[in-house]
C-alpha positions in Angstrom: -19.1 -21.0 -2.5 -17.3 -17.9 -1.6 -20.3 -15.6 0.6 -19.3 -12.3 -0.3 -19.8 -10.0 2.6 -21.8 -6.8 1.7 -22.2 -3.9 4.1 -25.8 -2.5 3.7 -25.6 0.1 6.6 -22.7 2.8 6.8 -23.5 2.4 10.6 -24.2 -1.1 12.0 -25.2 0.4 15.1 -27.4 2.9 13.1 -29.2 2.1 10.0 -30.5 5.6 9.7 -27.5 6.8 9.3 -26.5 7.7 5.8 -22.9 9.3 6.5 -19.5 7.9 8.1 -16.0 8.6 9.1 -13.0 7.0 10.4 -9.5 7.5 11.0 -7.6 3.8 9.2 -5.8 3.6 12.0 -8.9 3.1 14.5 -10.3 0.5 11.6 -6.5 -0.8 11.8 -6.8 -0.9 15.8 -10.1 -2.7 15.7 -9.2 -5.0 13.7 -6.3 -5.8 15.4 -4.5 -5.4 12.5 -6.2 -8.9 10.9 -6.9 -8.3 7.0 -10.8 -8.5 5.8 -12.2 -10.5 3.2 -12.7 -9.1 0.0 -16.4 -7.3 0.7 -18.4 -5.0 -1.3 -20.7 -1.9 0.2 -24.4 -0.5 -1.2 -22.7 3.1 -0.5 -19.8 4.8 -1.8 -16.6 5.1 -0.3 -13.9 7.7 0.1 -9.9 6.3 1.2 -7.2 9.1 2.2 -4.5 7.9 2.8 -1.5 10.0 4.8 0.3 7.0 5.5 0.2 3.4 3.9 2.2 0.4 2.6 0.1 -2.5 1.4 -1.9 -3.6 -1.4 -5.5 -2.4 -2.2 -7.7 -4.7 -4.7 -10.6 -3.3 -6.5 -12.7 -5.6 -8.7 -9.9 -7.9 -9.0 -7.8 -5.5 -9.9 -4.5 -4.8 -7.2 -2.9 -1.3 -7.2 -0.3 -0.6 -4.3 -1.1 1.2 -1.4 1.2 4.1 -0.6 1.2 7.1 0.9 -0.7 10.4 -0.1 -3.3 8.4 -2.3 -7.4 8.9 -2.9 -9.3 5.8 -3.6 -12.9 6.2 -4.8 -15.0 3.0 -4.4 -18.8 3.0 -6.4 -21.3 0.7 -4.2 -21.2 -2.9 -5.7 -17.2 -2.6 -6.1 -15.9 -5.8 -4.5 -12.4 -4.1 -2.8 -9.8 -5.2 0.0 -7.0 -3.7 1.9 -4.3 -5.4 3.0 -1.8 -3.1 5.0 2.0 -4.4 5.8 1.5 -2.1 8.6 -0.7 0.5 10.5 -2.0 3.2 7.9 -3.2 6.7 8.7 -5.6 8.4 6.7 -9.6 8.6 7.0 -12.1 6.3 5.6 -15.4 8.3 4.2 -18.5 6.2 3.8 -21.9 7.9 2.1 -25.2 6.8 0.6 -27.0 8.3 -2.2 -29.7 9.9 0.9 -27.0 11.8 1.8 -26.1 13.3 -1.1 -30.2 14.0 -1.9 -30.4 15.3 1.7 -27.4 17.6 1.5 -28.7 18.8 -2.6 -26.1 16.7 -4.2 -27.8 15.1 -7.1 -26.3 12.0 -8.3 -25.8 13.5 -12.1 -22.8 15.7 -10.3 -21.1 12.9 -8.7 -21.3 11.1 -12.2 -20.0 14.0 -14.2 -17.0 14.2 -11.9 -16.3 10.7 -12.8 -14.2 10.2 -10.1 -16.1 7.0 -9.0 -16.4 4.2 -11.9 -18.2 1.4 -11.2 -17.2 -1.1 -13.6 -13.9 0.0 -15.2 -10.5 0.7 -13.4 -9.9 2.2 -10.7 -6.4 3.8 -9.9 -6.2 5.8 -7.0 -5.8 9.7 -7.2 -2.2 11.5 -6.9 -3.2 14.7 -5.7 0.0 17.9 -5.4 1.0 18.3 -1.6 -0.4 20.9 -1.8 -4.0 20.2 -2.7 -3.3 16.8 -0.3 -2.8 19.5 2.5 -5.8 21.1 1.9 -7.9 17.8 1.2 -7.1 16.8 4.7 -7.7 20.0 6.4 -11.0 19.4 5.3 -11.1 15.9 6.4 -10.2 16.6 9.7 -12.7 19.6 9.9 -15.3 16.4 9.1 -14.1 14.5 11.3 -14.1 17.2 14.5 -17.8 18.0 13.3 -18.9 14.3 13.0 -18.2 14.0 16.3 -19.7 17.1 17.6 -22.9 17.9 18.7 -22.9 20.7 16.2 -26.6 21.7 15.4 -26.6 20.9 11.3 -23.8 19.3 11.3 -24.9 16.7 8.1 -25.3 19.9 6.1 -22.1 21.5 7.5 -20.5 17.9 6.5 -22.3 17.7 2.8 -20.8 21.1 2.1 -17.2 20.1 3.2 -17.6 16.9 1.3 -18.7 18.6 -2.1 -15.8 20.6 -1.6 -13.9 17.8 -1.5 -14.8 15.8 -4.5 -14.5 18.9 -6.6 -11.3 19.6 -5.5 -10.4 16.1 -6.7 -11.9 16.6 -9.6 -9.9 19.6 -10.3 -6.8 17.5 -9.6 -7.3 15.3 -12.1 -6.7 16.7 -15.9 -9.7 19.2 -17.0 -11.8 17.9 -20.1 -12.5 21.1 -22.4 -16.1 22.4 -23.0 -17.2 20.4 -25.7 -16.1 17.3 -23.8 -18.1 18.5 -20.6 -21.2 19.6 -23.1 -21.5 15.8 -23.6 -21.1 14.4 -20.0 -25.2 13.4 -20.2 -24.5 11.0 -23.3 -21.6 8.9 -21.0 -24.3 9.0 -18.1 -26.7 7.8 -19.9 -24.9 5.1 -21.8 -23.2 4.0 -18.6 -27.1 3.8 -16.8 -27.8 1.7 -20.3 -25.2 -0.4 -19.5 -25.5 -1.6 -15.9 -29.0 -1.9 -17.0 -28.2 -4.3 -19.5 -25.1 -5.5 -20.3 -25.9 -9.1 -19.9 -27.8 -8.7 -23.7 -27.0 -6.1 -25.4 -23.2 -6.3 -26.0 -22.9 -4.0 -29.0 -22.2 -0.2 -29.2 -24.7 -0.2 -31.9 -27.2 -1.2 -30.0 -26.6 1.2 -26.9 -26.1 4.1 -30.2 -29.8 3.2 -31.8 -31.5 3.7 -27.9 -29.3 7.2 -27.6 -30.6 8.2 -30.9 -27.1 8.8 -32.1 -24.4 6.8 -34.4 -22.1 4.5 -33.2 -19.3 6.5 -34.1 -20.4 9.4 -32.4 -20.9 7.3 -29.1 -17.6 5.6 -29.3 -15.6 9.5 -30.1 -17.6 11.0 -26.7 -17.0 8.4 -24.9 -13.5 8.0 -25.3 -12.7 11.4 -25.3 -13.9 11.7 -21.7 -12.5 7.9 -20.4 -9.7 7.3 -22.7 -11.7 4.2 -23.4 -13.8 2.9 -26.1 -17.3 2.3 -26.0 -17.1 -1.3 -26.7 -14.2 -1.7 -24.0 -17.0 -0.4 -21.2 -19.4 -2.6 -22.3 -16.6 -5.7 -21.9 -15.5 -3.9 -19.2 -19.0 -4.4 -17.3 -19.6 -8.3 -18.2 -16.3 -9.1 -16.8 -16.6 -7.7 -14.1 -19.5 -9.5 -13.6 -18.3 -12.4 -14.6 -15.4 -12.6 -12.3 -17.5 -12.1 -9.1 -20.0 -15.0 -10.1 -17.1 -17.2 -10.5 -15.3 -15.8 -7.1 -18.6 -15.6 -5.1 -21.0 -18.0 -6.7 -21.2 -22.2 -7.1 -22.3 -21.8 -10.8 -20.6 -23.6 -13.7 -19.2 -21.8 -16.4 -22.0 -22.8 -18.8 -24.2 -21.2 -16.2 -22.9 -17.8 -15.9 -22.0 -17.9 -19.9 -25.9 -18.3 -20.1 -26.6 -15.3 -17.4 -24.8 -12.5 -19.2 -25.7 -13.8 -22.5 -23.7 -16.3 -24.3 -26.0 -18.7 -25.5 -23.0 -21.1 -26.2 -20.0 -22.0 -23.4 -17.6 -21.8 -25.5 -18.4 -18.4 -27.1 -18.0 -17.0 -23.0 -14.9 -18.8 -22.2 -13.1 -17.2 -25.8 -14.5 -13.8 -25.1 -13.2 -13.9 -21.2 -9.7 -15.5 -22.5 -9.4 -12.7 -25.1 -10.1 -10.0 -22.3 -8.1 -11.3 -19.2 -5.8 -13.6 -20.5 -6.8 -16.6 -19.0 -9.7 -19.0 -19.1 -12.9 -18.5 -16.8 -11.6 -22.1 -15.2 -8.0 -21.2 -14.7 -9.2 -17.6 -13.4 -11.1 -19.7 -10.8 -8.6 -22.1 -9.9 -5.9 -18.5 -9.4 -8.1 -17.0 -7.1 
């Protein structure tokens, strides 16, 4: 069995501590340049890079690390980075404390859908000229994290709001009508980490939201691109692939967990989605 590390505290040193910042190329330094094990965190986590060659994989999923990116990691995420050499850029880690603490409810961060928990991941391309600006504010952050600036987590919460909206206003605006319906997504994203290992229709999420299954799937994919049904499969194989990475259970076993009463109803459903069987995905990783 693969033990999955998971970071519980964004401060080792300080489990009080609900907010965190580094510069990569300390966490490079520290590490002596030696690559981690794929881990997962119970915080979210916020990557700028200024300067980066490597590979970063999120949920099983690699995207390349370059230069002038923003990577948004959802706690649970299982992600490594593997840098070719040194990166620069800052590493943001926060809990959902700090965003209570600092009056940023947890709706906000969803409707910015900036981190997704379950689906893809791609990092964020913002204009040099919004990447200027980001990192003015990152190293305003960092200066202040490491002051003893009299409420300087409120000082920081503001910057970081700042932040995340101005990556949301990087990526492409949804209209009105699309942002009138941002509480159906939430809610049917809440029903599904809730609950994708048995219900694994859209018309069963539709009946509990009290609307039709059409209507679910047209909000939904107006604001993701995707259709309701691929976010519920999204979710189980997600799952799926970190019990067989990270757990001694047989295929039969995890079939069972997220709901396939019969083996060989799982191993067709994970073929048709990832293109291989759950054994052969095991035996590639």
């Amino acid at each position: 069995m693969k033990a999955v590390k998971t970071y519980a505290s964004v401060n080792k040193n300080d489990h009080k501590s609900h907010f965190g910042i580094s510069k990569m190329e300390e966490i490079y330094e520290k590490r002596n340049g030696k690559v981690d094990d794929p881990h997962r965190h119970d915080f979210f986590t916020f990557i700028f890079t200024i300067k980066a060659k490597g590979q970063h994989n999120i949920d099983f999923t690699s995207y390349p690390l370059e230069s002038h990116q923003i990577y948004f990691i959802s706690p649970g995420q299982v992600h490594q980075i593997i840098e070719e050499e040194k990166s620069e850029g800052f590493a943001l880690v926060f809990t959902s404390d700090f965003l209570m603490l600092n009056n940023i409810s947890v709706s906000f961060i969803q409707d910015l859908n900036l981190f997704n928990d379950f689906s893809e991941t791609p990092p964020l391309y913002p204009t040099e000229e919004r990447f200027q600006q980001i990192q003015s504010y990152l190293e305003d952050i960092y200066s202040i994290y490491h002051s003893d600036l009299q409420f300087k987590e409120e000082a920081i919460g503001s910057l970081l709001k700042l932040i995340l909206i101005l990556c949301y206003n990087t990526c492409d605006l949804p209209s009105e009508e699309i942002q009138n319906t941002n509480h159906v997504v939430r809610e049917f994203k809440a029903l599904i980490n809730t609950h994708y290992e048995e219900w694994h229709h859209t018309s069963t999420y539709a009946e509990v939201l009290h609307i039709s299954p059409d209507h679910l799937n047209k909000v939904v994919k107006s604001q993701s691109g995707k259709s309701a049904k691929e976010h519920i499969q999204s979710r189980i194989i997600i799952a799926a692939k970190r019990l067989l990475y990270f757990s001694n259970l047989s295929n039969k076993e995890i079939g069972h967990q997220l709901g396939y009463s019969e083996p060989a109803n799982f191993s067709a459903f994970f073929k048709k989605c990832v293109g291989v069987s759950p054994s052969q995905f095991k035996k590639n990783i």
